[in-house]
C-alpha positions as CSV (number, residue, x, y, z in Angstrom):
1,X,69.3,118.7,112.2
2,X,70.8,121.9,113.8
3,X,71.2,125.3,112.7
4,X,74.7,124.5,111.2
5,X,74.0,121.3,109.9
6,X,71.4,123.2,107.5
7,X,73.8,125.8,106.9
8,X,76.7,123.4,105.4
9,X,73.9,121.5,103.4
10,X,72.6,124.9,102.0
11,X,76.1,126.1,101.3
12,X,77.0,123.1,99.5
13,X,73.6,123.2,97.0
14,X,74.0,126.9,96.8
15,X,77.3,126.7,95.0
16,X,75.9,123.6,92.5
17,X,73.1,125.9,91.5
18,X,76.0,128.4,91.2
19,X,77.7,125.8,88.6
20,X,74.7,124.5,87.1
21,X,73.7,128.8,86.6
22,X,76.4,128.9,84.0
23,X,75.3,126.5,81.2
24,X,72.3,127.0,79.5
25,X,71.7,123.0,80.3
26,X,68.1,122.0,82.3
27,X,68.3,119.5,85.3
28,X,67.2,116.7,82.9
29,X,70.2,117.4,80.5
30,X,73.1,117.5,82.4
31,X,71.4,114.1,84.7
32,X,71.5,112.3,81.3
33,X,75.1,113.1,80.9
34,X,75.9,112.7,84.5
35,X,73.7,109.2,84.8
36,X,71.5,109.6,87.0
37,X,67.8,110.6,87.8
38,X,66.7,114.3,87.0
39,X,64.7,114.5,90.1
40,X,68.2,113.1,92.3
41,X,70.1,116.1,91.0
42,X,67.0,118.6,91.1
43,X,67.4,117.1,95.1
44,X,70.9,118.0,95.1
45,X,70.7,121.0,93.8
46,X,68.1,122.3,96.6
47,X,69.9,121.6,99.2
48,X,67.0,118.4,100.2
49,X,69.6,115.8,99.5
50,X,73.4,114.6,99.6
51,X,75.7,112.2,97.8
52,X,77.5,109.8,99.3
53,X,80.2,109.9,96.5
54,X,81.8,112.8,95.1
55,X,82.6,111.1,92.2
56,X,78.9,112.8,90.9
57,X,79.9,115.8,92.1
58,X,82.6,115.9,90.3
59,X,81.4,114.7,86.7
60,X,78.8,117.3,87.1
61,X,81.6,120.1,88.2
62,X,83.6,119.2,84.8
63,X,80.2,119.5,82.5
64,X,79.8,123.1,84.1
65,X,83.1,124.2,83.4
66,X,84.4,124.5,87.1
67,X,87.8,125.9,87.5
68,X,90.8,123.9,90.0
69,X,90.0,126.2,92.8
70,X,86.2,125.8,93.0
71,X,86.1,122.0,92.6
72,X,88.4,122.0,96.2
73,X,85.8,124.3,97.5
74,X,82.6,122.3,96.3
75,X,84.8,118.8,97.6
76,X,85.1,121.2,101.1
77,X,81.6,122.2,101.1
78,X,80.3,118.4,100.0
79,X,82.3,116.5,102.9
80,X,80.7,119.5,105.8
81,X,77.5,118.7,104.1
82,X,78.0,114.8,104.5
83,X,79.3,115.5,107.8
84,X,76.6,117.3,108.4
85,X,73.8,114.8,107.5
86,X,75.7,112.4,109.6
87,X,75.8,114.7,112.7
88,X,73.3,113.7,115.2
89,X,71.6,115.9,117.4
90,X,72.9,116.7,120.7
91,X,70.8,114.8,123.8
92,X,70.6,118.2,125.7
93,X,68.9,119.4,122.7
94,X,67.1,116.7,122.4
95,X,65.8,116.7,125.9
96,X,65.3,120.3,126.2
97,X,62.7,119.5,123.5
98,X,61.0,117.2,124.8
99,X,60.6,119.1,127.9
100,X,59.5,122.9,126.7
101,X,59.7,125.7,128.1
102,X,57.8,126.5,131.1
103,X,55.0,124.1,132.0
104,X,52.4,124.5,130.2
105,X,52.5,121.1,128.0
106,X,53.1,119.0,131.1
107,X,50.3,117.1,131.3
108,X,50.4,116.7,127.7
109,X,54.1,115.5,127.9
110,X,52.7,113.1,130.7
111,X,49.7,111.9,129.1
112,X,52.8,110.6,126.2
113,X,54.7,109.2,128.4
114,X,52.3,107.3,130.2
115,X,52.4,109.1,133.5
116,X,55.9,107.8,134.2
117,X,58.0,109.5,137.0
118,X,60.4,111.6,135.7
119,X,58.6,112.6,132.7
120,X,57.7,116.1,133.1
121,X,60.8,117.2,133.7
122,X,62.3,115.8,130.6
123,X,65.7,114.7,132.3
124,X,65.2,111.5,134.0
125,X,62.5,108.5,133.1
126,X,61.3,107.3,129.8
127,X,59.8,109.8,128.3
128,X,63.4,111.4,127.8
129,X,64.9,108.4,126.3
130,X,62.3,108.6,123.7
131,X,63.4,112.1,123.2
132,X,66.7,110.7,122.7
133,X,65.8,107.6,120.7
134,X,64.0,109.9,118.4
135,X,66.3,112.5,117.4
136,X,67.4,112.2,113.5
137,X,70.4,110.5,112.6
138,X,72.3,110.1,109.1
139,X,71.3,106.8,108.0
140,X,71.1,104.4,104.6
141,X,70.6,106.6,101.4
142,X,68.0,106.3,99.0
143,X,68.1,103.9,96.1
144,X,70.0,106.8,94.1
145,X,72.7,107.2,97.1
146,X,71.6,110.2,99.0
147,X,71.9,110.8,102.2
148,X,68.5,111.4,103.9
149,X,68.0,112.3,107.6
150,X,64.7,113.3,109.7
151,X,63.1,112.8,113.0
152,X,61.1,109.7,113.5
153,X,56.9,109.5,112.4
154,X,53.8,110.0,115.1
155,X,53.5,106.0,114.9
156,X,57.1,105.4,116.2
157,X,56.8,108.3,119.1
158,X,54.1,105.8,120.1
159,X,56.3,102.5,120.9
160,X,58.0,101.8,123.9
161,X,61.0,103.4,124.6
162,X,63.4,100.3,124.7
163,X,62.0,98.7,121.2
164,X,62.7,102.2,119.2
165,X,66.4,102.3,120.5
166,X,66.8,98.9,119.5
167,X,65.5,100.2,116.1
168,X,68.2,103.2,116.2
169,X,71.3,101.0,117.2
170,X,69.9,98.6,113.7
171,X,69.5,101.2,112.0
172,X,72.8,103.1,112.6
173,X,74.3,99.5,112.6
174,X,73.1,99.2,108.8
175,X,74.5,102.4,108.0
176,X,77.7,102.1,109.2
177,X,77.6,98.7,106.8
178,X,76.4,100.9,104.2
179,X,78.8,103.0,104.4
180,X,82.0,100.6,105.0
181,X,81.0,99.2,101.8
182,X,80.3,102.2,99.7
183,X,84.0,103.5,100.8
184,X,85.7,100.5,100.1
185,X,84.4,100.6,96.6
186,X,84.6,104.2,95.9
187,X,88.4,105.9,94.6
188,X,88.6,109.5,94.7
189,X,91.7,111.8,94.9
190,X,93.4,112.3,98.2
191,X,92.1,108.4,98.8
192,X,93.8,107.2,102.2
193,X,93.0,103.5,101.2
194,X,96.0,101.3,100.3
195,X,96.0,99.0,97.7
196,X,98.2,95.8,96.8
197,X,101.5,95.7,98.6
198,X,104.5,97.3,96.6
199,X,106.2,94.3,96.5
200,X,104.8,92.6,93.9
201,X,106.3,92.6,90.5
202,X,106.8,96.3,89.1
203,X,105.5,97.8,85.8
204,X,107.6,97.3,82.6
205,X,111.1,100.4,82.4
206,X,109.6,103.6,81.1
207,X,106.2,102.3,81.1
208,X,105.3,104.5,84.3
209,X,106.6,105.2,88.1
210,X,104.2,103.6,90.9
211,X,104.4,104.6,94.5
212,X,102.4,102.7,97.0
213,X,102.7,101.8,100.6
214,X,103.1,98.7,101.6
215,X,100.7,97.2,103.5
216,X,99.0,94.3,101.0
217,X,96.1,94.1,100.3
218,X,93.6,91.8,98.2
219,X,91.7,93.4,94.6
220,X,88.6,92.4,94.0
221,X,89.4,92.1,89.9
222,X,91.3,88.9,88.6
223,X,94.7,89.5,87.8
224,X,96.5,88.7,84.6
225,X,99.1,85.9,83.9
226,X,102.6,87.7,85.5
227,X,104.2,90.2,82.9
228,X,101.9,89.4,80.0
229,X,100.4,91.8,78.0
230,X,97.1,92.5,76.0
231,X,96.4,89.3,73.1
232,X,97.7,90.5,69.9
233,X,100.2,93.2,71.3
234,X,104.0,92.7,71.7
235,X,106.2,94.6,74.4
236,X,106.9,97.9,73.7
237,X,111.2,98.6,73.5
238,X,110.7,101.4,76.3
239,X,108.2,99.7,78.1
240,X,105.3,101.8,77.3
241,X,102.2,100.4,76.5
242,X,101.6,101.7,72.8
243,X,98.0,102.2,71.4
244,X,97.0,99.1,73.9
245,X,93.5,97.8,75.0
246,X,95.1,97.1,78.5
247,X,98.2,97.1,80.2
248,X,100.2,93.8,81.5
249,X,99.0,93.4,85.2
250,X,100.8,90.3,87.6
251,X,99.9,88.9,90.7
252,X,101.7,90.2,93.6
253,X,103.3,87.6,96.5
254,X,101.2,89.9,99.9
255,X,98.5,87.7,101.7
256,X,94.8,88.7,101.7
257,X,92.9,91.6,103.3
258,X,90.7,89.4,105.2
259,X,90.0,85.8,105.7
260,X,86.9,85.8,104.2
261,X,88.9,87.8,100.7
262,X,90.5,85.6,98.1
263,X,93.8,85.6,97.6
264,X,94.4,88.0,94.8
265,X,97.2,90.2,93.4
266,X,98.4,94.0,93.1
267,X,98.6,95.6,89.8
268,X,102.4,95.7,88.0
269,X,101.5,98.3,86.0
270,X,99.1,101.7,85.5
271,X,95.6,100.8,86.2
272,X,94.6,102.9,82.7
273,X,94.9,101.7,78.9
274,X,95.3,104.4,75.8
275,X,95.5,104.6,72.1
276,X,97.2,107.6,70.2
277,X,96.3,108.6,66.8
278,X,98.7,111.0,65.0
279,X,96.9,110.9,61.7
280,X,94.1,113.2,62.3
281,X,93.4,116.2,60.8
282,X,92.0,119.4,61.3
283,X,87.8,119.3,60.7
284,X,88.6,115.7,59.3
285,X,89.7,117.2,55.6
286,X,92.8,120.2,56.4
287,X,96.2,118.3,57.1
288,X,99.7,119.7,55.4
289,X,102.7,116.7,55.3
290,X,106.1,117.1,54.1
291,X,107.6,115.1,51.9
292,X,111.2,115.1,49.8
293,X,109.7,114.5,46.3
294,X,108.8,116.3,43.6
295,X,105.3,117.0,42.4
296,X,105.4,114.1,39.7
297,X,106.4,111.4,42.4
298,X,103.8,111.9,45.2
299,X,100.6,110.4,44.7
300,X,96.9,111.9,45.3
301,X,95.8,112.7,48.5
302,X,94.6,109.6,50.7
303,X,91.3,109.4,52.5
304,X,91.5,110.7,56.0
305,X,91.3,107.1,57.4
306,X,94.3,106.1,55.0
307,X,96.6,108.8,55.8
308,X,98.9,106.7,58.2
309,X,99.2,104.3,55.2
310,X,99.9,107.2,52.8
311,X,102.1,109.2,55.0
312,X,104.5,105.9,55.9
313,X,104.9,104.8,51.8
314,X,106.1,108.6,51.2
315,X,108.4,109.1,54.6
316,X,106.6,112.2,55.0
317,X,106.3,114.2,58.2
318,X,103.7,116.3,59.3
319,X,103.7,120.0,58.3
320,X,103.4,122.8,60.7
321,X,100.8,120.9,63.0
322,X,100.2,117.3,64.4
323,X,97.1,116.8,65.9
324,X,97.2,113.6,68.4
325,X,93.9,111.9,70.0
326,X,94.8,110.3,73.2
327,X,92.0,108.1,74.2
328,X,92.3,107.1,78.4
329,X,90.1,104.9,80.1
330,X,90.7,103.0,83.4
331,X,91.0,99.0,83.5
332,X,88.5,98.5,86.1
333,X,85.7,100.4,87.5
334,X,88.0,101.7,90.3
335,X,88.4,105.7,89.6
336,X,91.7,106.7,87.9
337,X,92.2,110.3,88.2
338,X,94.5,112.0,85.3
339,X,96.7,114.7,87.0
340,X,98.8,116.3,84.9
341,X,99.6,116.3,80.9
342,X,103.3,117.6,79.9
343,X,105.4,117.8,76.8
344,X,108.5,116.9,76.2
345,X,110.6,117.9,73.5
346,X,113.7,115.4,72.4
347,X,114.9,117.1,69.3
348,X,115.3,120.6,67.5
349,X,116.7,120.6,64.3
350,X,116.4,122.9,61.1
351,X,112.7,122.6,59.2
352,X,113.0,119.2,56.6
353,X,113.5,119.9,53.4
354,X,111.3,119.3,50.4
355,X,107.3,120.2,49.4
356,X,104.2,120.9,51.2
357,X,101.4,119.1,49.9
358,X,98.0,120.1,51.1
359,X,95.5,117.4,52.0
360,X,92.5,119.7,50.7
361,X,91.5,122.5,48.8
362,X,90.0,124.8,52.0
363,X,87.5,123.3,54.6
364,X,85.6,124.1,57.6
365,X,82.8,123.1,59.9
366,X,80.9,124.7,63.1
367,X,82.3,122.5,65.6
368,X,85.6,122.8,67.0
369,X,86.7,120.5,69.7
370,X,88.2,121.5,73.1
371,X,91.6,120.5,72.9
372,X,95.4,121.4,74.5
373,X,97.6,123.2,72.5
374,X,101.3,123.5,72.7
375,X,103.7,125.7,70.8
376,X,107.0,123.3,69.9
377,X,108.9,126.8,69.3
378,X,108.5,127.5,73.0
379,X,111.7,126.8,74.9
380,X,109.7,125.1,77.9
381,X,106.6,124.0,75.8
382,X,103.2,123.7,77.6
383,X,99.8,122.0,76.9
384,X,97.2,124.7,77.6
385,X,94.1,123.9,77.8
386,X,91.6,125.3,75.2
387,X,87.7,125.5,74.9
388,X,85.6,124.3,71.9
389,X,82.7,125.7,70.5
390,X,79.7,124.0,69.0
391,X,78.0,126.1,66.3
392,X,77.9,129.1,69.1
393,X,77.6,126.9,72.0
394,X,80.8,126.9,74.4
395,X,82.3,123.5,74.8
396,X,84.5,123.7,78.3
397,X,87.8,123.3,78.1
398,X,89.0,119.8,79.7
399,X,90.8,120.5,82.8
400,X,92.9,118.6,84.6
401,X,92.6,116.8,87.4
402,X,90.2,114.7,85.7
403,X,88.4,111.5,86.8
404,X,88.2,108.5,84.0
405,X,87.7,104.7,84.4
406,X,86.3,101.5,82.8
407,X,83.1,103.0,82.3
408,X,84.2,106.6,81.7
409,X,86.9,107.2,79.4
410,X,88.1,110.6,77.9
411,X,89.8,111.4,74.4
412,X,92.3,113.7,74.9
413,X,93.0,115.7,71.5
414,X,96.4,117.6,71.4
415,X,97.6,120.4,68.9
416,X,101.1,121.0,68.2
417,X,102.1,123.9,66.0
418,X,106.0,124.4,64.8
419,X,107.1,127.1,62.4
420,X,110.6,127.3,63.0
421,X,111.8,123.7,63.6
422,X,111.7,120.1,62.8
423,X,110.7,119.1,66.1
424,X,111.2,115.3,67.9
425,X,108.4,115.1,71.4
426,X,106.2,112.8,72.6
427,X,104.1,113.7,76.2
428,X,104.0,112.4,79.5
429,X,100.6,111.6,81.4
430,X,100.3,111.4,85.6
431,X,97.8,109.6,87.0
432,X,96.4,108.8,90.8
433,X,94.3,106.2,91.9
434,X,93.7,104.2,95.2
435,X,97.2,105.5,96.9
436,X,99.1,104.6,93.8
437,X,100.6,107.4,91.3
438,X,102.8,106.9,88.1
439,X,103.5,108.7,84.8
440,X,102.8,107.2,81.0
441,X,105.0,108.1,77.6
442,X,102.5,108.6,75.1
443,X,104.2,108.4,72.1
444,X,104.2,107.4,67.8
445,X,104.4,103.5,68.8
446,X,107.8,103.8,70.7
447,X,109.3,106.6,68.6
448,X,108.5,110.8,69.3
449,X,106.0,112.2,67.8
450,X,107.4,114.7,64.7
451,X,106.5,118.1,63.5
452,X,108.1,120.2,61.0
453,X,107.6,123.6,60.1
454,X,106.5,124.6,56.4
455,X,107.4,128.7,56.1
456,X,109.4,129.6,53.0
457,X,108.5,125.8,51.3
458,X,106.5,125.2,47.9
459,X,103.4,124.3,48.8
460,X,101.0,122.6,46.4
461,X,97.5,121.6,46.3
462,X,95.9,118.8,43.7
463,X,93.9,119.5,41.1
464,X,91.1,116.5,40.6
465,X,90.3,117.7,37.2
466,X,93.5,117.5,36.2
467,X,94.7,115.0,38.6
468,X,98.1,116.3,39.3
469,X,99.6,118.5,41.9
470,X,99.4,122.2,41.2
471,X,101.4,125.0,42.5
472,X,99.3,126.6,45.3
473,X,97.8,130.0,43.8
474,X,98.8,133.3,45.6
């Protein structure tokens, strides 16, 4: 490997051991979380090794709390240091090698060679082939997908010339297999690889906006029946799949990639599924709701898990905060990466009238989850992204773009904090994958999520020994 081959490779482990510097985590830790061998990412890490998917590199990124800038710098720095581990040597280096400096190895060089002509002066003959032939080459990765290079061993050096380039053009003919295969599979951002044709049945109105070129191409998943959606689930009014398992999919009408490919279909809709719950509350016990009754008409306090139930029976809207779990996952092993999260706000009215009622008498707990927060009285509303903590320990903050499929889904958790208004907004979620982008509504089931402020209202609390409501004290 040259000079600036090592140098890209260095580069690219120096700024992991940068990352991994920042969290109190050991190599075994974070290898658990990312799913793979301590001993690959200890390799990694010291520059002795490189993935051939960044899709690692990028979990591990998230788990150190890497900012947007420095995950485009460690995906620059990764795909020199791939390049680099793919580079092969130059011949003239090669063969300057093999010959030395001066002369003082040349009977050596010829005793190797076997007295061929040609041999001492490492240009012409066989003994510079074998130079050649034996010059490292980026080749299949190890069985936890690194790149390995290196010259060849004493015992090869020692087989005729023409046998160990018929090894190298296997070899390289193996990796370039390898590596056709490993890229067909993989989906990252950025992904020049074009999926389905885009004329094949679109998603559902609302539900999101595709893009795709047009060239077809065959899936290796089976499709869905054309248009239907998950068992048990009827079609959302906008078109938005609502607290689904999995969106509708349809086959598409474009031929197959290949001959030896099965006829197969493009996707009509986004390749993720997600569920929204808007009955959670803070630290599982603090939640206010407004409702339009007196104390004597609303009922106790519901278990966390029944508060949908409770909430629905007493029309009651949720009081200065709604807190939203948005659980995403991809449909298929295939990467889905989640671009961008927005808010929309439909309606502004005056606060509702009637009571706060308290859903506990004060709680608390060490953990708080990393979540987005958004301020409903904004004009232009944002979801900022906020880290946790964990009785001391940081929790990073989720930040988007962010990488999810079949295998590794994500819950979102939104806050949204009113004081002024009765506010009507539901939020919008951009996804990429395989050439293909499109937005989701996440929304309350087809209708906008709604927050109402609770300044200048009565606010009561219940009293279990005297199992009424009671005028909150002070």
């Amino acid at each position: 490997m040259t000079v600036s081959a090592q140098d890209d490779v260095a580069r690219f482990a120096a700024l992991l051991r940068e990352l991994k510097g920042r969290t109190d985590r050991s190599y075994g830790s974070l290898a658990r979380r990312l799913g793979m061998n301590t001993s690959t990412l200890h390799r990694y890490c010291a520059g002795e090794a490189v993935p051939v998917d960044f899709a690692p590199v990028e979990r591990f990124a998230a788990l150190c709390g890497a900012s947007g800038e420095e995950r485009l710098e460690l995906h620059r720095r990764w795909l020199r240091a791939v390049a680099a581990r793919r580079r092969p040597r130059p011949a003239a280096t090669a063969g300057a090698a093999a010959s030395g400096p001066g002369g003082e190895d040349a009977p050596a060089r010829e005793r190797a060679s076997g007295g061929a002509p040609g041999a001492a002066d490492g240009v012409d003959g066989p003994a510079a082939e074998r130079a050649t032939a034996g010059e490292p080459f980026a080749g299949c990765g190890s069985s936890d997908g690194d790149v390995v290079s290196g010259p060849l061993d004493e015992a090869a050096r020692g087989r005729p010339w023409y046998r160990r380039r018929e090894r190298v053009a296997v070899a390289l003919a193996a990796a370039g297999a390898l590596l056709a295969t490993v890229g067909s599979l993989s989906a990252l951002p950025g992904d020049d690889r074009r999926p389905s044709a885009g004329g094949g049945p679109s998603a559902a109105p609302g539900a999101s906006v595709t893009t795709g070129p047009a060239t077809p191409r065959a899936r290796a998943s089976s499709p869905a029946p054309s248009g239907s959606a998950a068992p048990g689930e009827s079609p959302a009014p906008t078109g938005t799949p609502r607290r689904s398992s999995a969106p509708a999919t349809g086959p598409a009408a474009g031929p197959a990639a290949g001959p030896a490919a099965p006829a197969d279909s493009a996707p009509a809709g986004p390749p993720l599924a997600w569920t929204a719950d808007s009955q959670v509350w803070a630290y599982g016990c603090g939640h206010d709701y407004v409702v339009a009754k007196p104390p004597g008409q609303v009922p106790p306090p519901p278990a966390p898990q029944d508060a949908g139930t409770w909430a629905a029976t007493q029309s009651a809207v949720h009081g200065g905060e709604t807190i939203v779990e948005l659980s995403v996952q991809g449909t298929s092993d295939t990467a889905v990466v989640l671009t961008a999260l927005r808010v929309r706000v439909v309606g502004r009215t005056a606060p509702a009238p009637g009571n706060a009622y308290a859903m506990d008498q004060g709680c608390g707990g060490a953990l708080t989850p990393r979540h987005f927060a958004v301020d409903l009285d904004k004009d232009r509303p944002l979801a900022r992204a906020v880290a946790g903590n964990d009785a001391g320990t940081p929790i990073p903050a989720v930040r988007l773009p962010y990488r999810v499929s079949a295998a590794d889904p994500e819950v979102l958790r939104v806050t949204a904090r009113t004081g002024t208004c009765d506010c009507r907004w539901y939020l919008e979620l951009d996804w990429s994958s395989r050439g293909r982008t499109g937005t989701v509504r996440v929304d309350d089931r087809g209708r906008p999520f709604r927050t109402s402020g609770i300044e200048g209202l009565p606010r009561y609390t219940y009293d279990t020994s005297a199992r009424r409501w009671a005028p909150q004290a002070g």
